[in-house]
Every structure is written in structure tokens, then in C-alpha cells.
N, C-alpha and C positions, 0 to 999 in steps of 0.2 A: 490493239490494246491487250491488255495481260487477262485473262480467265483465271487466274488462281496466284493467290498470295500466300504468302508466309511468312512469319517473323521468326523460323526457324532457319537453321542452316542446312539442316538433317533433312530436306526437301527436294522436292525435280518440277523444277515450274519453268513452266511452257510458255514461250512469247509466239505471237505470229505476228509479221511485221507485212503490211499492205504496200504493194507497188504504187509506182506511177496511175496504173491501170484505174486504179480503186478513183482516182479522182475524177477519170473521163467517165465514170458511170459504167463502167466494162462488167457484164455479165460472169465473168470466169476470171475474178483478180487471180493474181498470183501470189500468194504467201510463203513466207520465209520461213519454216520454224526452225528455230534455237534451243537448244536445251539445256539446262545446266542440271546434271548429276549430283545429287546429295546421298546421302545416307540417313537412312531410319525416318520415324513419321514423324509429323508434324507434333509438337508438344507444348499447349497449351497451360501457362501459371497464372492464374490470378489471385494480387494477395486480395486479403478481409479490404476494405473500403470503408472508414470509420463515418463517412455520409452517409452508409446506406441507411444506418441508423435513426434517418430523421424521418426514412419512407416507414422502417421497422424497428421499433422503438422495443420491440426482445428480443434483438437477436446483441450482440459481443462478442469482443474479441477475444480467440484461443492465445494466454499465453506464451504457449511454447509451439502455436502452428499458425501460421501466418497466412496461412494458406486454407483457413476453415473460419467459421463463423461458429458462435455458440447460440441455441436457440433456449432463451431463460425458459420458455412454454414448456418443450420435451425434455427438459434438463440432459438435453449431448450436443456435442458440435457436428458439423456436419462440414463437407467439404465443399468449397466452392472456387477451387483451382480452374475448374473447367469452362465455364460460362458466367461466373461472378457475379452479378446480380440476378440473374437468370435462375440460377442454384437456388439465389434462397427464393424466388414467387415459388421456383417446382417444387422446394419443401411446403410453403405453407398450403399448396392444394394438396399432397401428400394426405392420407385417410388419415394416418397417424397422428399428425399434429391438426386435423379437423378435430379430431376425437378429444385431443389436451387440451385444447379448446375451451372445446363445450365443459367438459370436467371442469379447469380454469371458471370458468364461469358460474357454474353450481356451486366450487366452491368460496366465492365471492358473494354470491348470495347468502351461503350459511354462515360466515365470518361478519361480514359488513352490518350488523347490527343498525332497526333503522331510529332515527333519533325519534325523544320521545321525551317531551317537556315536562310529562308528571313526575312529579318526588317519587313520587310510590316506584316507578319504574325505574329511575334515577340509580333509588336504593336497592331496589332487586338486583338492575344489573352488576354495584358495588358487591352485594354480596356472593355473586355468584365467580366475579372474578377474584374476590381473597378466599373463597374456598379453593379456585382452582390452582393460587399460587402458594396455599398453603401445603396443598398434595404433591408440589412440586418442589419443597424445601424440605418438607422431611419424605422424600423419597415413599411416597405411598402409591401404591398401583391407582391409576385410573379406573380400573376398574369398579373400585368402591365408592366414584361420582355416581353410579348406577341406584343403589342406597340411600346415598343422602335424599335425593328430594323428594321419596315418600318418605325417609325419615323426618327429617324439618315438618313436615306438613301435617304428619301425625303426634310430632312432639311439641309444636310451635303452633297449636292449633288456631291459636286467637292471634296470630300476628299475621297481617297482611305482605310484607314482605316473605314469610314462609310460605305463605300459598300462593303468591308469586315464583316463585321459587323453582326454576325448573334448569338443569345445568346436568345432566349426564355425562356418561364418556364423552360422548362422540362430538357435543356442545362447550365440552370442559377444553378437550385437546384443543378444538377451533380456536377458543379463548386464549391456550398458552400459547399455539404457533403463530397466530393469524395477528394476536394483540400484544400482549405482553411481552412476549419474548422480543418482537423485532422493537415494541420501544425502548426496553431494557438493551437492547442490540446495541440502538440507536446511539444511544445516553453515553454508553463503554466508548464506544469507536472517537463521539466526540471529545471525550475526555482524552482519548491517546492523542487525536491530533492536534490538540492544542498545545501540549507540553511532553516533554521526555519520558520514554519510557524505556522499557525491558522484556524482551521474551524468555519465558522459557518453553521448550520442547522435552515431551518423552514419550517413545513409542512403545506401544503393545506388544504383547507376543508375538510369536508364528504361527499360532495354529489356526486363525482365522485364514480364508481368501487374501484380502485386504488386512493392512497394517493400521491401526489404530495412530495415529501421531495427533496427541492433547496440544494446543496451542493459544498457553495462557501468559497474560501479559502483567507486569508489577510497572503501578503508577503514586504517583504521590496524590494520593486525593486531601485535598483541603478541606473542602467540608466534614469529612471524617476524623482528619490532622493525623492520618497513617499513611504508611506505605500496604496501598491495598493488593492482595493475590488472589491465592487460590481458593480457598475457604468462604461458601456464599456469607456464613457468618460474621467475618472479619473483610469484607467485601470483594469477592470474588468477581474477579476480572477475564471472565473468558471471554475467546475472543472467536475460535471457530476447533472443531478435529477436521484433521485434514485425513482422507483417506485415501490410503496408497497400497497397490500391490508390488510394488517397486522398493529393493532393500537399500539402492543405494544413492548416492547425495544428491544426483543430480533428480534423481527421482523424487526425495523425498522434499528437497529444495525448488521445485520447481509447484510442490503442492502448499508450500509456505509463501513462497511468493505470489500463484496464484490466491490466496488468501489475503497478503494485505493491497495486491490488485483489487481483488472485489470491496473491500473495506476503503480503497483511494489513501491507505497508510502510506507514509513517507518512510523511506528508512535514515531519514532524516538528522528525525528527532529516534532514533533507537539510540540506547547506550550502553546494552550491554544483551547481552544471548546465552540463555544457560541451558548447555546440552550434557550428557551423562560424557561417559570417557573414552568410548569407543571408535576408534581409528577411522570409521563411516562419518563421527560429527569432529573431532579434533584431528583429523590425520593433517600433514603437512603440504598435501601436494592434492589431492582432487576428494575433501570435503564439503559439509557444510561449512566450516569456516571458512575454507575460503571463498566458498559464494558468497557467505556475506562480508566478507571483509571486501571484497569486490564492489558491492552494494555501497560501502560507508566504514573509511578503513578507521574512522576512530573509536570503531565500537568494539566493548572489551565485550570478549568471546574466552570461557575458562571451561574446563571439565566439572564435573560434581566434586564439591570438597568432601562433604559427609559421604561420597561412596569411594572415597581414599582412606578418611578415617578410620570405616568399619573397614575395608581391607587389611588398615596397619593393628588394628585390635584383632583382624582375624588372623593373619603372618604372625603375629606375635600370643598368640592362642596356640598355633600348631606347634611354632620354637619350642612352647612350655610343654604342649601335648606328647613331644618328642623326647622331652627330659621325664615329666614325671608321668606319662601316660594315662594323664586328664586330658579328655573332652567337654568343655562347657556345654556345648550345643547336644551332647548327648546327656547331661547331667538333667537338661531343662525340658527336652522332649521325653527323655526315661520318666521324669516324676510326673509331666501331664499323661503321658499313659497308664501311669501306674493308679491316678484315682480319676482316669476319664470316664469310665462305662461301668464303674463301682458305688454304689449310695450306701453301701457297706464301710470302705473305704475313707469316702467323704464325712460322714457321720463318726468315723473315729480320730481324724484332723480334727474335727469339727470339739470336738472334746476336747482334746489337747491345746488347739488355741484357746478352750473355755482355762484349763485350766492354766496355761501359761499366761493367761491375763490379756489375750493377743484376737482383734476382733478377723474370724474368719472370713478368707478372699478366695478368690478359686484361683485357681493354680491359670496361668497365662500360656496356650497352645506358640508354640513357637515354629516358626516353618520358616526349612533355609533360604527359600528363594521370597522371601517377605523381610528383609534385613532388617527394617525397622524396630520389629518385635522383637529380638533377641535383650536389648538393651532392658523391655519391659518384660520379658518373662526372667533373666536373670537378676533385675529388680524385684520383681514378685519372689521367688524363692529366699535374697535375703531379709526381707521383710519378715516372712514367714519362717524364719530358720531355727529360730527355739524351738517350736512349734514341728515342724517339720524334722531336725533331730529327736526331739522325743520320742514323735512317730516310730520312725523307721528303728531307733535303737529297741524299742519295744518287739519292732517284727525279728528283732535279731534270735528270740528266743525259739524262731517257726524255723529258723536256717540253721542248715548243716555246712560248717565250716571246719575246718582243722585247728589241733590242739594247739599248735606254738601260733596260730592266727588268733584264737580266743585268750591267750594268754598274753599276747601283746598289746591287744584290745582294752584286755581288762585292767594293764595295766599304765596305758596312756590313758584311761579315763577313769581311774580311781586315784591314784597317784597324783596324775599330771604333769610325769616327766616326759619328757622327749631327751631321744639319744641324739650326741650328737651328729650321729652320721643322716639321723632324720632332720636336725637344723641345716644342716650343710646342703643337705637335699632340698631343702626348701630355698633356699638361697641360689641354688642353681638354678632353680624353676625360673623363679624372681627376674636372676639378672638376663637367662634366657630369652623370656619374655619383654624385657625393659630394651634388650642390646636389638632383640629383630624389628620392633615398633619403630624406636628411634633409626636403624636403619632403611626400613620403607619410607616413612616419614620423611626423610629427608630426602630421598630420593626421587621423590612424587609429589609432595605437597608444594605449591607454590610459594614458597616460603623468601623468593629472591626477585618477587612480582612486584614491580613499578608501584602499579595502579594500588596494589592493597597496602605497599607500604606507606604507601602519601595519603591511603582512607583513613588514618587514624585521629585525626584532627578532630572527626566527627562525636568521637567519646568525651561527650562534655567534663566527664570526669577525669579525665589525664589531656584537658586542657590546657595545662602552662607547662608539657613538657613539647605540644605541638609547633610545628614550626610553620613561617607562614610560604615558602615555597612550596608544602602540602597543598594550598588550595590553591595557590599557583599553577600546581601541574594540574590541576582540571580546568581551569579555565583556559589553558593552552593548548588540551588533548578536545576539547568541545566546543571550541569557541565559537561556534552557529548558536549553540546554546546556549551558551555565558556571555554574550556581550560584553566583555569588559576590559580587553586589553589593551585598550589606548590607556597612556602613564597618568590620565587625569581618574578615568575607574578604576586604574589600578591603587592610585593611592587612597581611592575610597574604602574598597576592598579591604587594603592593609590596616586602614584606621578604624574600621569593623570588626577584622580581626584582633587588634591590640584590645579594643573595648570589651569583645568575647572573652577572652582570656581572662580579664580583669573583672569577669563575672564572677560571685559567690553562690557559693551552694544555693542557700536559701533562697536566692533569686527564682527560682524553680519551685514552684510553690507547693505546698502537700499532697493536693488533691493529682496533680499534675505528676507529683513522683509514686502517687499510690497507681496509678492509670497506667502508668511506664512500665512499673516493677511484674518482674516475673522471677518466684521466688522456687527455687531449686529445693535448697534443703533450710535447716537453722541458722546456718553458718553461709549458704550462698544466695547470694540475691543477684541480677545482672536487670538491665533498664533496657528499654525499648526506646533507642537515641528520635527515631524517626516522633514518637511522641513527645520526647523531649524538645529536638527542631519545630515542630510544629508550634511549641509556646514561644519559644525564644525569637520564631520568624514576626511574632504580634508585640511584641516589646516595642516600646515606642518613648521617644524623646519627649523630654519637654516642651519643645514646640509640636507636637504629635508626628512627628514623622518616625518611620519604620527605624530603629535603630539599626535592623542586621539585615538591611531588604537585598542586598547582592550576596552577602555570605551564607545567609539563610536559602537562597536558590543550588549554589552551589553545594552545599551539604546535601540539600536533597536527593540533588541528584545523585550523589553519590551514594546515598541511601536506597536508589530505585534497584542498581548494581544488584542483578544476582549473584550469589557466592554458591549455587546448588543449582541441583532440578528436582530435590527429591519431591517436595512439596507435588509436584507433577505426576510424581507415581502415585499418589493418594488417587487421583482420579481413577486408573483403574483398579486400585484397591476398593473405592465404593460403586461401582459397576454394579456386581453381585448383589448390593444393597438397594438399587434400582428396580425392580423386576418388570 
């Protein structure tokens, strides 16, 4: 018989094979040995085993190693190539995960609150988790949980719920980790798998270790009657940050994917994925998009449109910069320095708005690598620009300028002529600026995209110029989603659509159009469609059925569709505001 096996090739296993001899009982058989020659040692793979799970109910499967087990206790995977079940008993006697253990356990006792059928306590414990989830909506340190419950007890002397009252740090965090946050977890996750949604992605700087990657999701919540995102206000849908040291896609994609692993997400129901513009999420050949188009090729995946626009307003800034040797970005950070660290300064704005009529604002710090803000600090300035010319023509009298400069000076603003070689100049700037925008623009913006030309349908208000092959092409591009292409829903569809069309304004009722409206300036007002859908999808017949119950779906979805990620850089813009 054989002494040594292997399921290698890379091995030298030895047979001894028994004579005749061996059968008469002979003291001295005679053996044969055979040898066969390999190369290298024996090499043992064994993948994860999704049974073992039923002996040890924390440990998981590694994503992207098939060849480890994740142990939920010590939060890392561990290897179990070698002896495979074996691996994981030698971890859990391991001192290390004895110790996460016991800890695991202490901290289940200080979380697991034990029940308690009095009011009194009922209410205690009410009040101490809206205090901890009020610290955690306006961004207040925990620290100041330390505070409250000698304060309450001292200001609230007479209320037995105050002197109940006891929720420090260390009690408060248990509360947001241990309670609220996983059921609020809970609540999101359910909501994505039941209907369509959207991701968007944006990652952090470099200066950390690890890369920050936000991973927040847009859903059509009904009970709300919006398309809910980022914003906890406006109903903020996060979903996890995924944390990577890894800059590129398959790195960063393989921490997105372990994410809606843990979550049991489908990429299903995704319908769209909004990442910024860089060659790492949009390249053609070894991106994020194509991992996930890999995933679900009918999900639309676009660049950031607002970080194209501010491009083509900033190309078409330097054209003008290049003609008439303005810089805006220098106009609007010169004037916040110039009354930043001044209450001298301040206090004489502060007069000039008194006496131009004009109520005082502080000037808006603008910083280049924060794009967002340029739009609002070069808003603040001309807000302030009466005000703000007074000013500075005032300080003109502390400045040493030359004669034919002071003379031309005094005579463009006493006068108020302009030469014309200064109109003509001005007009080069103009078209300068107009000719390099419209050239970016066109060359960058998606302006020739399928999907956004067939979104327009959704603009209640230029409804009878929409066509109904528009909501055609999504019911064709998602039909898991849309169930309805058999010619008996389709003609449903179309008869919904004729009926939409044949809606009137006022059908939309006031309260409904003041809820919508987001008003710019005097003259511009734009609607929030997804609040508008949201009414139109409860309209109901005469015999009460849904009058828009397929086309109202279909809109939606179209409405979950990110056109951005900026909203995504907001997160680490309130980081800093976190402490």
C-alpha cells in the first residue's frame, strides 16, 4: 500500500509493492519500490466553505480571496488555504480573538438595554436617545453628552424624567452605534432593495493613508414624494464610505462591491452611477465603468456635468483673462483679504452699505480647489457692488497712480464716456469668452446622449412638445424594471401618456406648485419635477384607479438618474464641521 499521497503533481511518492512471499507469512517479504519523480512541494488550496458558517455563524466570505474567511469578531480575514476548517477552530483559540470576544461581549452588555415596563423609564430612555440623535444632526461633539445630565438634573429639577436622565459620551455613542444607526441602516438598505435606484461615488484627497470613497445612493422615497440623497435634511440616503489605500479601479471597485455584498444589494435594480471625470472612473478600457457595466450593462454611468460647466466658465474666464487681463478668481479672493483681518475696514463697508441703502454681508472667502464657492463669492460681490465701488473709489485718494491714469479715470466717471477703442475692447473680451465656452461645451458636455435626450418627457411643463418613443426608450433600456413590453402594456403606457399630455396646468395644484418651486431670482423660477411626479403618480380615475400608475413609474425612474456627483463632495466639505 502507498505511505504518502498527494494531490499535487509537484511531488515523489513512494509505493512498495509485496511479493508472493508476503502471503505465505514469510518473515523477510521482498518489496518493490517505485518511484515517481516530481518537482517542488506539495501545495495545499482550500477555498472559504459557505457550511462552515452554520458551525461559525462570524466568520464570511472575502470578496476578492476565495481562499480566506473574514472573521466579523476581529474585523480581518484570515487565511484558510491550508487546512480549511482547521484554520478557522486555530483562530478562534488564537488569544487575540479570545480577547474580541470577551470585549464583543462587554460590549453587548453596555448596548443591550434591559427592558423595563415603567413609563417613567420608557421616557427616560426616549429622551436620551433624541438627545443623542440630535448631537448627531447638527454635527455637535459628543463630548458635550458629558454636560447635559448634570445639566437637565439641575435645570429640570422637578421632572422625574430629568433625574432619570443619565446618557454621557460613552452611553450616547453606544446608543448611536449599537441602536439607531444600524436601524436607520436597516430602514435605507430595505428601501434600495425593493425599487430602483442610483449611486453616486467621490473620493477624498491624498493626504491621508487610506482614501476616503463616500457611497451614497438617490431613491424615489414615496412616503416623502422626493427623490431623496445626500442632505440628512432632504433625506439623506447613505449607504457605507468605503476605505481604500488603493488609487485604482479595480481597487477602488472591489471596495464598492464589497459594500453592496455586505448590504445583499443587487446591481439589479441600479440605474445609474455617478462618478467625477477622471480616466480611474470613466476610462474606456480598465475603469469603474466598466466594472460595473460588467455588473448590469443597462445602467447609465456619465461623468459630473457641473464639474464640465465650471470648467467651460473657467476656459472661457482665462480666453477673457488673455484678452483683457482680468482675473475673477483674483478679483474675489483680493477683496476677501482685503477686509479679512480689518474691523477698521469692515466698519467702513459697513457705512457705505448704510448709506447706499444696501443691508451689510460679509464678503464670501473663496478657495480654488472648493469650485462650488466661486459662483457664491462672485454672487456676493455683485450684490454688494454699489457699496463696494464707493468703497474702494474712496481709497483712491490714499493711492499713488499716474497723471494720464488719473485723468482717464476722472474722465470715464465724470463724463461717462467710453472710447471707442475701450468698446471694442470690451466686445473682444465678450466674444472671447462666449467663442472658448461654447467651444469646451461642446466638446465635453453630453449633449448627443440617448438617455438625456429621451429624459425630457419628465418636464411637465413642455409636455405636448414630448414624444411617446421618450418613454419608450426606458422601458426598453430597463425592462427588469419596467415590466411592460408586451403590446397589451404598451398600449396602456401610450394611453397614459396621451392622457399626461392632455393635462392642464392647474391640474397641479398650488400648494403642490409652491412645494416644487425653487426660485432663482424675480424673473427665474425652475420646479422640482420629482414633486411634481409624486402628485400626478396619486391622480386617480373615476372608478378610483391610478390614472398614471405605469408612466408615473417610469418617470421616476428616470428621475433617480444622477446628472452629477457634486452633491458627494459636500460630505467632505462638512467633515471639518464634524469634530
Amino acid at each position: 500500500m502507498s505511505d504518502s499521497t498527494s494531490d499535487s503533481d509537484d511531488t515523489t511518492t513512494t509505493t512498495y509493492l509485496s511479493d508472493s512471499n508476503d502471503l505465505d507469512g514469510s518473515s523477510n517479504p521482498k518489496k518493490a519500490k517505485v518511484t515517481r519523480k516530481n518537482y517542488g512541494a506539495a501545495v495545499y488550496r482550500t477555498k472559504f466553505n459557505p457550511q462552515w458558517r452554520e458551525k461559525f455563524p462570524f466568520i464570511d466570505k472575502v470578496s476578492d480571496d476565495i481562499y480566506s474567511f473574514y472573521c466579523n469578531i476581529c474585523k480581518r480575514s484570515v487565511k484558510c488555504s491550508h487546512m480549511g476548517i482547521t484554520d478557522v477552530e486555530r483562530h478562534i483559540c488564537n488569544q487575540m480573538h479570545i480577547a474580541n470576544v470577551k470585549a464583543a461581549r462587554g460590549h453587548e452588555r453596555t448596548i443591550n438595554f434591559p427592558r423595563n415596563d415603567s413609563p417613567l423609564i420608557e421616557k427616560t430612555t426616549r429622551a436620551e436617545v433624541k438627545i443623542a440623535t440630535m448631537l448627531v444632526k447638527h454635527s455637535i461633539p459628543l463630548a458635550v453628552a458629558d454636560e447635559l445630565t448634570p445639566l437637565f438634573q439641575d435645570v429640570f429639577s422637578d421632572s422625574q424624567i430629568a433625574k432619570n436622565f443619565s446618557s454621557r459620551r460613552t452611553k450616547t455613542t453606544c446608543i448611536i452605534n449599537g441602536a439607531v444607526a444600524p436601524l436607520f441602516q436597516s430602514i435605507r438598505v430595505d428601501k434600495i432593495k425593493n425599487g430602483p435606484f442610483a449611486i453616486a461615488t467621490d473620493g477624498s484627497g491624498d493626504s491621508a493613508p487610506e482614501k476616503m470613497n463616500s457611497l451614497t445612493v438617490r431613491i424615489f422615497d414615496i412616503n416623502r414624494g422626493m427623490v431623496c440623497t445626500l442632505d440628512i435634511n432632504r433625506g439623506m440616503v447613505w449607504l457605507d464610505m468605503c476605505m481604500s489605500s488603493s488609487s485604482t479601479a479595480e481597487g477602488i471597485f472591489a471596495k464598492m462591491q464589497g459594500v453592496m455584498q455586505k448590504h445583499q444589494i443587487s446591481w439589479d435594480n441600479c440605474v445609474g452611477v455617478g462618478v467625477d471625470n477622471t480616466s480611474v472612473n470613466m476610462g474606456c478600457n480598465n475603469s469603474i465603468k466598466t466594472r460595473v457595466l460588467q455588473q448590469n450593462g443597462a445602467i447609465y454611468i456619465m461623468g459630473c456635468s457641473c464639474h464640465i460647466v465650471h470648467n467651460t466658465a473657467g476656459k472661457a474666464a482665462e480666453a477673457c483673462e488673455t484678452v483683457s487681463k482680468f482675473n475673477v478668481e483674483d478679483l474675489v479672493i483680493d477683496i476677501f483679504f482685503w477686509f479679512d483681518e480689518s474691523t477698521k475696514r469692515k466698519a467702513c463697508l459697513s457705512e457705505y452699505c448704510s448709506f447706499c441703502d444696501i443691508d451689510y454681508r460679509q464678503i464670501v472667502k473663496h478657495v480654488n480647489t472648493r469650485w462650488l464657492s466661486l459662483e457664491r463669492a462672485v454672487s456676493r460681490v455683485l450684490l454688494q457692488y454699489d457699496d463696494l465701488e464707493s468703497y474702494f473709489l474712496s481709497e483712491d485718494n490714499q493711492l499713488f497712480v499716474g497723471f494720464l491714469t488719473r485723468t482717464k479715470l476722472r474722465e470715464l466717471f465724470n463724463d461717462g464716456d467710453i472710447s471707442e477703442h475701450d468698446q471694442a475692447k470690451f466686445y473682444r473680451n465678450v466674444r472671447a469668452f462666449y467663442e472658448r465656452a461654447m467651444e469646451y461645451a461642446l466638446l465635453n458636455l453630453p449633449l448627443e446622449d440617448a438617455l438625456l435626450q429621451n429624459a425630457g418627457f419628465v418636464n411637465f411643463y413642455v409636455r405636448e412638445t414630448a414624444t411617446f418613443q421618450q418613454a419608450e426608450y426606458f422601458v426598453a433600456r430597463f425592462g427588469d424594471l419596467l415590466p411592460f413590453q408586451s403590446p397589451r402594456e404598451m398600449d396602456v403606457l401610450l394611453d397614459e401618456f396621451v392622457e399626461y399630455q392632455l393635462l392642464q396646468d392647474d391640474d397641479i395644484p398650488s400648494d403642490v406648485c409652491e412645494k416644487a418651486s425653487i426660485v432663482i431670482d424675480d424673473d427665474t423660477t425652475y420646479h422640482r419635477m420629482d414633486i411634481v411626479w409624486h402628485h400626478i403618480s396619486t391622480l386617480k380615475a373615476p372608478d378610483s384607479r391610478l390614472r398614471f400608475s405605469r408612466l408615473s413609474k417610469v418617470a421616476m425612474l428616470v428621475l433617480i438618474i444622477p446628472h452629477s456627483n457634486a452633491e458627494e463632495e459636500r460630505v467632505f466639505s462638512m467633515v471639518p464641521a464634524s469634530p
